[in-house]
GUDONU-602265 format. One record per atom (N, C-alpha, C): residue number from 1; residue in three letters; atom name; x, y, z. Coordinates in nm, 2 decimals, m for minus. Example, Ala and Ser with C-alpha at 12.3 -4.5 7.8 and 13.67 -1.06 7.14 Angstrom:
+-----+-----+----+--------+--------+--------+
:   k :   r :  a :     c1 :     c2 :     c3 :
+-----+-----+----+--------+--------+--------+
:   1 : Ala :  N :   1.32 :  m0.57 :   0.78 :
:   1 : Ala : CA :   1.23 :  m0.45 :   0.78 :
:   1 : Ala :  C :   1.32 :  m0.33 :   0.78 :
:   2 : Ser :  N :   1.28 :  m0.22 :   0.71 :
:   2 : Ser : CA :   1.37 :  m0.11 :   0.71 :
:   2 : Ser :  C :   1.29 :   0.00 :   0.79 :
+-----+-----+----+--------+--------+--------+
//
This chain:
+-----+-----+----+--------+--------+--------+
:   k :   r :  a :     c1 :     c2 :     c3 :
+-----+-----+----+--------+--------+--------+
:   1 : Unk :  N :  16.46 :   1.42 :  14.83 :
:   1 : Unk : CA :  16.54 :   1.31 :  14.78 :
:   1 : Unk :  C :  16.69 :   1.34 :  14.81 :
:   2 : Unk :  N :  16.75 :   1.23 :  14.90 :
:   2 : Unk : CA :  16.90 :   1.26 :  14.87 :
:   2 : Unk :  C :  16.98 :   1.23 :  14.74 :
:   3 : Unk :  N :  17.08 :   1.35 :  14.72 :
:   3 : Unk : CA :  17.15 :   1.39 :  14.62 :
:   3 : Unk :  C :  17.28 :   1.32 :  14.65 :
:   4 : Unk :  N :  17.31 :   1.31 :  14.73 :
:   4 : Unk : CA :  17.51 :   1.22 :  14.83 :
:   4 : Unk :  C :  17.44 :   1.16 :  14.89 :
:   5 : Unk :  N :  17.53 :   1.08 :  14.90 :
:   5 : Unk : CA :  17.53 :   0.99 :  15.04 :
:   5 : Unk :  C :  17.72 :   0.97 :  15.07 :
:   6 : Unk :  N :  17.68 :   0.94 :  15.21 :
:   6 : Unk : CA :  17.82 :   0.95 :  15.28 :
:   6 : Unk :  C :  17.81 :   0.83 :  15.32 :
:   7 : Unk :  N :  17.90 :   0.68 :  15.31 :
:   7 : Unk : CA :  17.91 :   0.55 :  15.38 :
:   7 : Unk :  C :  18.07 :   0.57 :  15.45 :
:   8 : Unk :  N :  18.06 :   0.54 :  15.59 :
:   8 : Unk : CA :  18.14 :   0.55 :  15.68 :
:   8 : Unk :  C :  18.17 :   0.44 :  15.77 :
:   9 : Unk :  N :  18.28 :   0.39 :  15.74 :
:   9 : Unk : CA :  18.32 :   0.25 :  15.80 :
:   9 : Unk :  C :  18.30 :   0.28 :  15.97 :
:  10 : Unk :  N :  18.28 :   0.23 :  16.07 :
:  10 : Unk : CA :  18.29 :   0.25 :  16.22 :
:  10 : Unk :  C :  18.38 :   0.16 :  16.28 :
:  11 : Unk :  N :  18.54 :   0.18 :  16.27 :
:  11 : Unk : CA :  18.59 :   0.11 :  16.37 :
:  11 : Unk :  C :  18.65 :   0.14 :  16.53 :
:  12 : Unk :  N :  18.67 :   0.29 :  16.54 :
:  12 : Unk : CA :  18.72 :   0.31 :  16.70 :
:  12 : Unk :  C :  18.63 :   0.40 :  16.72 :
:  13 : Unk :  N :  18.64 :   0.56 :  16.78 :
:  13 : Unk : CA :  18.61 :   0.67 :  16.83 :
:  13 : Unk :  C :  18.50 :   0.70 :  16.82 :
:  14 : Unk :  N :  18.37 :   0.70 :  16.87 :
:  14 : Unk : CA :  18.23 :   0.75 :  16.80 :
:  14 : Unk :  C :  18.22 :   0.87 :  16.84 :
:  15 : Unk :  N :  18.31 :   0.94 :  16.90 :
:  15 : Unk : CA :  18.36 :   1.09 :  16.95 :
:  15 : Unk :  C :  18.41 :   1.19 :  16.77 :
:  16 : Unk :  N :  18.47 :   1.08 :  16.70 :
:  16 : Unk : CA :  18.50 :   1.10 :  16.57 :
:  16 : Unk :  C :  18.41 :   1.14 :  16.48 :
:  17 : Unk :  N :  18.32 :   1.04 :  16.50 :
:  17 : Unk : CA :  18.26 :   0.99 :  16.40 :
:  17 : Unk :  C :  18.12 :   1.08 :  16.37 :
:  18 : Unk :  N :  18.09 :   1.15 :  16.53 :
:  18 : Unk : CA :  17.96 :   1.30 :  16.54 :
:  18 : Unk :  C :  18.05 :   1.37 :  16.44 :
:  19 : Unk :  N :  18.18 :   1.39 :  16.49 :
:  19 : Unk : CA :  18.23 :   1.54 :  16.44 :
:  19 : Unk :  C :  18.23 :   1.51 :  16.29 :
:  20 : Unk :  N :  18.24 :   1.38 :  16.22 :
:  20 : Unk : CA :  18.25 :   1.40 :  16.07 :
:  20 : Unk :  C :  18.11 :   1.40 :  16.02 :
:  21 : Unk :  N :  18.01 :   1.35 :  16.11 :
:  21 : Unk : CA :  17.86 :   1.37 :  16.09 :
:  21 : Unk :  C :  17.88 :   1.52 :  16.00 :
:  22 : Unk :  N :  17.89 :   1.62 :  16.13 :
:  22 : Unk : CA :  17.87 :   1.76 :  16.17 :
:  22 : Unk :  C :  17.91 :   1.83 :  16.04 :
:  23 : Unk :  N :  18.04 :   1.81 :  16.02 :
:  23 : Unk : CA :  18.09 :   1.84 :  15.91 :
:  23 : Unk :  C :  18.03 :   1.76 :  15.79 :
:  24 : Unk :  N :  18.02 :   1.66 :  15.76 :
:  24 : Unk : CA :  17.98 :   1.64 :  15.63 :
:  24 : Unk :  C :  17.80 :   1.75 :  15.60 :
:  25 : Unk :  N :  17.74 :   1.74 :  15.72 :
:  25 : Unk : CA :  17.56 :   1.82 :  15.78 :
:  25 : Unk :  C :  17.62 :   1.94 :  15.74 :
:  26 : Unk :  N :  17.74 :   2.02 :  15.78 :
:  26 : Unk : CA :  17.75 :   2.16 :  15.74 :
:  26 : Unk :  C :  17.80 :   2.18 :  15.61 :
:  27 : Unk :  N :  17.86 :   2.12 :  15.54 :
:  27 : Unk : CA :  17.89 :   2.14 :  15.38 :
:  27 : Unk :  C :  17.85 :   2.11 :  15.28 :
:  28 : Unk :  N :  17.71 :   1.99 :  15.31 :
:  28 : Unk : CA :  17.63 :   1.90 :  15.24 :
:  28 : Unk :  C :  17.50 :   1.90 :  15.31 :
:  29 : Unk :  N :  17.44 :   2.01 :  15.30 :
:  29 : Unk : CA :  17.29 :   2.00 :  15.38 :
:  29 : Unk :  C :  17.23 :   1.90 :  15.36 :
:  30 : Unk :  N :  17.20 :   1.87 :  15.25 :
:  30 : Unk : CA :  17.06 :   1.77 :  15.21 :
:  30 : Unk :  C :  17.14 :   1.61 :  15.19 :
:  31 : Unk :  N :  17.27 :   1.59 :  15.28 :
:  31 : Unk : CA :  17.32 :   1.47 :  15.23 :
:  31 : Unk :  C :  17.30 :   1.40 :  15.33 :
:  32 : Unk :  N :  17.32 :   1.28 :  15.28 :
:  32 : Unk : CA :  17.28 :   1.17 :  15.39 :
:  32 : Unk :  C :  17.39 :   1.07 :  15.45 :
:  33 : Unk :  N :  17.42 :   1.01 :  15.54 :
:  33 : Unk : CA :  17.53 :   0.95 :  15.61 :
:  33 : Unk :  C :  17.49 :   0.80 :  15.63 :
:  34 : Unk :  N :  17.51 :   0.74 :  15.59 :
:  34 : Unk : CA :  17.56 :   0.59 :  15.63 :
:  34 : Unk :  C :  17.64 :   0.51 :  15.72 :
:  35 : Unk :  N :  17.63 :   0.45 :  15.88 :
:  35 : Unk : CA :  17.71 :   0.42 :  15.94 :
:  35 : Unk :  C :  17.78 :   0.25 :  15.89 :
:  36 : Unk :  N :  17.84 :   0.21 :  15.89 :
:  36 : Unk : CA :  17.87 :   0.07 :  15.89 :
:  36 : Unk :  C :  17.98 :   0.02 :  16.03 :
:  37 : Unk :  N :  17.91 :   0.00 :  16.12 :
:  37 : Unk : CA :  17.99 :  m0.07 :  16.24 :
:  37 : Unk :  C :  18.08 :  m0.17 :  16.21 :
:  38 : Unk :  N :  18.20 :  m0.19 :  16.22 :
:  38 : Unk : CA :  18.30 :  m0.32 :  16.26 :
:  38 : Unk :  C :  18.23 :  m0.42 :  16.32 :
:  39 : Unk :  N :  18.29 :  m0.54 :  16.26 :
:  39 : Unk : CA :  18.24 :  m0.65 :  16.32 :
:  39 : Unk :  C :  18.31 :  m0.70 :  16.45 :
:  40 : Unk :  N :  18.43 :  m0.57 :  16.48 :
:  40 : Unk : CA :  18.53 :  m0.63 :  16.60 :
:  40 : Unk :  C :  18.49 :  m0.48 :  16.69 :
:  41 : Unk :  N :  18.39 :  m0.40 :  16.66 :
:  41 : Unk : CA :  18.36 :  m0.27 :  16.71 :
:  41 : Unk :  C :  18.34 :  m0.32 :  16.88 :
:  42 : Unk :  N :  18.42 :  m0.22 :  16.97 :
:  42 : Unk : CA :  18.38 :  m0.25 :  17.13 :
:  42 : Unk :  C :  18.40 :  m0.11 :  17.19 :
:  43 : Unk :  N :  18.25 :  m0.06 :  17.27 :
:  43 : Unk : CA :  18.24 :   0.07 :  17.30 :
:  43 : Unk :  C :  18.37 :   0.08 :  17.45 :
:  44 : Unk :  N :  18.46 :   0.02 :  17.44 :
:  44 : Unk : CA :  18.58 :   0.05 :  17.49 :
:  44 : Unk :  C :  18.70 :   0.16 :  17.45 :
:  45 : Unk :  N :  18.66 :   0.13 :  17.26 :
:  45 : Unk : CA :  18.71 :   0.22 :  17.23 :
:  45 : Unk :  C :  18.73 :   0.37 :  17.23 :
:  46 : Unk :  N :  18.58 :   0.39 :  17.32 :
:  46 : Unk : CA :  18.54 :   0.54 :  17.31 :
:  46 : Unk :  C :  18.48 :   0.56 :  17.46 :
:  47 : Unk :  N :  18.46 :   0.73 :  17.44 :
:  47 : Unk : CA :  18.45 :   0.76 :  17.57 :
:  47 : Unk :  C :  18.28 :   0.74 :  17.57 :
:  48 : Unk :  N :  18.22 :   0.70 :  17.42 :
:  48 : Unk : CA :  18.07 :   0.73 :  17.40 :
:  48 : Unk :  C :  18.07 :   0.54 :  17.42 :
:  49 : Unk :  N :  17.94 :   0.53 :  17.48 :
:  49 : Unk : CA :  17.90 :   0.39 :  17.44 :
:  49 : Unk :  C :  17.78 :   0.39 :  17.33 :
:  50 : Unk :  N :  17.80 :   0.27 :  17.29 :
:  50 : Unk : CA :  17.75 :   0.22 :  17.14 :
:  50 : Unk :  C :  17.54 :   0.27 :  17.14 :
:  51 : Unk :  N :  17.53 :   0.24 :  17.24 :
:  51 : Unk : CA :  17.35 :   0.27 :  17.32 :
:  51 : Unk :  C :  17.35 :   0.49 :  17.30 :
:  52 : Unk :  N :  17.49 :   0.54 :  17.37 :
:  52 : Unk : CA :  17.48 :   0.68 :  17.37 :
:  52 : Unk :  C :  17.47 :   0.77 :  17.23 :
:  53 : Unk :  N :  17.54 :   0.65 :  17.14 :
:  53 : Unk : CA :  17.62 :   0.74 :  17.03 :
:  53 : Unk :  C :  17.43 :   0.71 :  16.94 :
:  54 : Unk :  N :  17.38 :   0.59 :  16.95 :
:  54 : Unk : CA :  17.29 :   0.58 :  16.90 :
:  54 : Unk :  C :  17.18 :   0.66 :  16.89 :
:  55 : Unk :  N :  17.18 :   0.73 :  17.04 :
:  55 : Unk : CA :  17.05 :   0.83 :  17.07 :
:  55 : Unk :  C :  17.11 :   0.96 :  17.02 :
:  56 : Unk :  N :  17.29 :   1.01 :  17.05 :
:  56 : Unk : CA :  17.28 :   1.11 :  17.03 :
:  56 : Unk :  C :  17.28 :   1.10 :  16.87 :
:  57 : Unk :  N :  17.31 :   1.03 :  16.79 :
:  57 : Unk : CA :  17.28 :   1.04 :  16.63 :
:  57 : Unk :  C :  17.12 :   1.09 :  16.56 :
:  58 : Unk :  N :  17.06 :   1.01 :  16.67 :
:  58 : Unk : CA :  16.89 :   1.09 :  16.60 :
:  58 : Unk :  C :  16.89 :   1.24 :  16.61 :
:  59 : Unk :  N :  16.93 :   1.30 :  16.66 :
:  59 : Unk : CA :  16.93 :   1.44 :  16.65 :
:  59 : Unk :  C :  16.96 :   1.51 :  16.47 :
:  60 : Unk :  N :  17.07 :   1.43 :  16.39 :
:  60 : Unk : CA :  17.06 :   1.46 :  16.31 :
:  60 : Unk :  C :  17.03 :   1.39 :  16.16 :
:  61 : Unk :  N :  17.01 :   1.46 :  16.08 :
:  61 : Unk : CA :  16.88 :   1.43 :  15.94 :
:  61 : Unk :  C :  16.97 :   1.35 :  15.88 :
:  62 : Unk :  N :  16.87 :   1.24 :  15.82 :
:  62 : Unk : CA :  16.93 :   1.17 :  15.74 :
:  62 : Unk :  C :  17.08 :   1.05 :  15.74 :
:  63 : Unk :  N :  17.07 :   1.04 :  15.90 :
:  63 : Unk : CA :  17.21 :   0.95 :  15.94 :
:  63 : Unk :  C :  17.14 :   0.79 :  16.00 :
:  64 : Unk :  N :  17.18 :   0.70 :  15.93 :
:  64 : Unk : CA :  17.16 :   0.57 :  15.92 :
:  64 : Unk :  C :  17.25 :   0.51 :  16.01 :
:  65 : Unk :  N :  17.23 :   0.41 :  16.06 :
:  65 : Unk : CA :  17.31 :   0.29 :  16.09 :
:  65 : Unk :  C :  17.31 :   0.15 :  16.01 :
:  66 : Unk :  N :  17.36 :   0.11 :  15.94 :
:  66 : Unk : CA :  17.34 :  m0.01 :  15.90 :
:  66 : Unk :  C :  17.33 :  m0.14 :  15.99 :
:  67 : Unk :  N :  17.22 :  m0.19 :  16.01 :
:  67 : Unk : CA :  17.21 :  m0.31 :  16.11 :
:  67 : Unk :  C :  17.29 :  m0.42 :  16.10 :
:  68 : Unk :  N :  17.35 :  m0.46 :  15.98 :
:  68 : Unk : CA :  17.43 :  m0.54 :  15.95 :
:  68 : Unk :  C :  17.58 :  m0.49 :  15.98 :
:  69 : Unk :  N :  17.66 :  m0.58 :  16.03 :
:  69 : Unk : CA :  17.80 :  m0.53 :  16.09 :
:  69 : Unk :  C :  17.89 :  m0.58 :  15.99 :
:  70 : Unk :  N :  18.02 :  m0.50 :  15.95 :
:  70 : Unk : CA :  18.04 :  m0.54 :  15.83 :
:  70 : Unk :  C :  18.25 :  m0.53 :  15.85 :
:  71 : Unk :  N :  18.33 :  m0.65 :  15.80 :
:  71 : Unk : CA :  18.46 :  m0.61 :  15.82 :
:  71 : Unk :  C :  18.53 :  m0.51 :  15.78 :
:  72 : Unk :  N :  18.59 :  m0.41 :  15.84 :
:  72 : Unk : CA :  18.66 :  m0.25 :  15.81 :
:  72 : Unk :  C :  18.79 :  m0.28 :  15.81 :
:  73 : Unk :  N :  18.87 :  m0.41 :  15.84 :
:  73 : Unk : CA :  18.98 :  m0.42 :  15.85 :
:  73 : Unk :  C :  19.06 :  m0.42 :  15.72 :
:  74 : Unk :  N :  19.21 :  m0.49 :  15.73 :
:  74 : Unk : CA :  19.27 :  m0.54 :  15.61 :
:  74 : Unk :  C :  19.29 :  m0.70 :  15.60 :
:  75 : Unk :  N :  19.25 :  m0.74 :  15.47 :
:  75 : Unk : CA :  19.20 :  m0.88 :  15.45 :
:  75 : Unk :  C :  19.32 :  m0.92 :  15.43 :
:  76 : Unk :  N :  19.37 :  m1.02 :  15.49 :
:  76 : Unk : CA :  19.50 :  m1.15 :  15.50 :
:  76 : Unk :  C :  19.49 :  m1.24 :  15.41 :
+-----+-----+----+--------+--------+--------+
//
């Protein structure tokens, strides 16, 4: 049973977003990560595309993507 969970907005770098995986996996073994993609998210932003970052994320335990895409910006 997870004890944390980690919810993490996705708006640019998915280069970023492993390394804070990594880090949150090495100081929080048993915790779990939550992605939430932008709804303005474009794998332009990064050197990974959106298909890469996907596969390489199964590698580690307990990291989600939320299917639903959700605003990360600042509301006007």
């Amino acid at each position: 049973m997870l004890k944390l969970l980690f919810s993490i907005p996705v708006h640019e770098r998915l280069e970023v977003v492993v390394d804070q995986i990594i880090n949150i996996q090495s100081l929080n073994k048993d915790a779990g990560v939550v992605l939430h993609l932008s709804l303005g998210y474009e794998d332009k932003n990064s050197d990974l595309s959106l298909s890469e970052f996907e596969q390489l994320i199964t590698q580690y335990k307990n990291v989600y993507i939320n299917p639903n895409r959700v605003r990360t910006g600042i509301m006007i």
